[in-house]
C-alpha positions as a printed Julia matrix, in Angstrom:
86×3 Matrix{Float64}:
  2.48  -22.78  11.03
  4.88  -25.27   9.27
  2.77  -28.21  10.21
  0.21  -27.12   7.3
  2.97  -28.44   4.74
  3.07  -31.77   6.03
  0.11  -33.57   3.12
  0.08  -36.48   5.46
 -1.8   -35.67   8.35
 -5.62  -35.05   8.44
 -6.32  -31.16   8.37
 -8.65  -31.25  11.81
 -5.67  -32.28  13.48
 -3.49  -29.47  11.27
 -6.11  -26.88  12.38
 -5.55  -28.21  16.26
 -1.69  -28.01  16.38
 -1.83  -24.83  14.65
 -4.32  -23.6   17.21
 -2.07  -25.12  20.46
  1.09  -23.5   19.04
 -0.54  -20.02  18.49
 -1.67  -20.26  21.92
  1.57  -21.35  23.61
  3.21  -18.53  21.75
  0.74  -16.13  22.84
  1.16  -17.25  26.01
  4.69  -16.41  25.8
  3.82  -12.89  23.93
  1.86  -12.11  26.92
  4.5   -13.16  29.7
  7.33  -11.2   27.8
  4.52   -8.01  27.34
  4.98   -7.84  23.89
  1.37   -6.16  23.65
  0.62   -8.85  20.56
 -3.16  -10.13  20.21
 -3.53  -13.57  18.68
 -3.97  -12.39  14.74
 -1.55  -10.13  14.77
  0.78  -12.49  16.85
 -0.47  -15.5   14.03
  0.2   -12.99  11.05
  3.72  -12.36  12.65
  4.44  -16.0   12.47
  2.79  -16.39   9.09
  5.04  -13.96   7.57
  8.59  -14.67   9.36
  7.47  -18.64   7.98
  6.85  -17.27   4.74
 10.68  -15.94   4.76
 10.69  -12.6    7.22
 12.92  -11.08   8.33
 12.36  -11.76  12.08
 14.11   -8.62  13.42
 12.78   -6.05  10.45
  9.5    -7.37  11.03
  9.81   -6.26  15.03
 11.19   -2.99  13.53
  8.22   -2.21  11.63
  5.88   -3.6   14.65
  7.72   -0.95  16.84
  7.75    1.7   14.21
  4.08    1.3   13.68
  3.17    1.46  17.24
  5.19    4.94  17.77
  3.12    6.54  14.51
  0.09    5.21  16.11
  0.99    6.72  19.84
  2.04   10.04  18.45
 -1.05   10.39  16.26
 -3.59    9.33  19.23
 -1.45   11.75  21.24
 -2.26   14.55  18.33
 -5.73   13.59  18.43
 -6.16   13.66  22.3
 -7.85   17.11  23.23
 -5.93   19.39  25.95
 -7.69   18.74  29.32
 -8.71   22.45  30.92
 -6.86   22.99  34.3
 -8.84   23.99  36.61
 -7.58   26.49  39.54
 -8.08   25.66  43.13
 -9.38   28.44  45.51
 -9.44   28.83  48.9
């Protein structure tokens, strides 16, 4: 997060805000079902910090999850229907 630029403070407590604002914003990830884990939520943040482009960033997050639904959809195998008799 943007607190690791500030020289001044010592890094334990750097490390600790980092940590609570990851975790309110996961928090928040989780309430608006966003489907984010923590790294990937951190990594997110990392990279819109390190100049991101917030909204192309959620573009690619939503492209990649589509490639990754249609391919586990490919891989799936066709369940056998089975005929009731009476």
């Amino acid at each position: 997060m943007s607190t690791l630029n500030n020289s001044n403070e010592d890094p334990s407590n750097i490390v600790k805000s980092t940590r609570e604002a990851i975790d309110v914003l996961y928090d928040l990830s989780v309430l608006l079902g966003t489907g984010l884990d923590r790294q990937t939520l951190a990594l997110c943040v990392s990279m819109v910090e390190d100049g991101a482009n917030p909204l192309a960033l959620a573009s690619v997050v939503q492209e990649l999850r589509m490639e990754a639904e249609a391919r586990s959809s490919k891989a799936r195998p066709v369940e056998s229907v089975q005929r009731v008799t009476d």
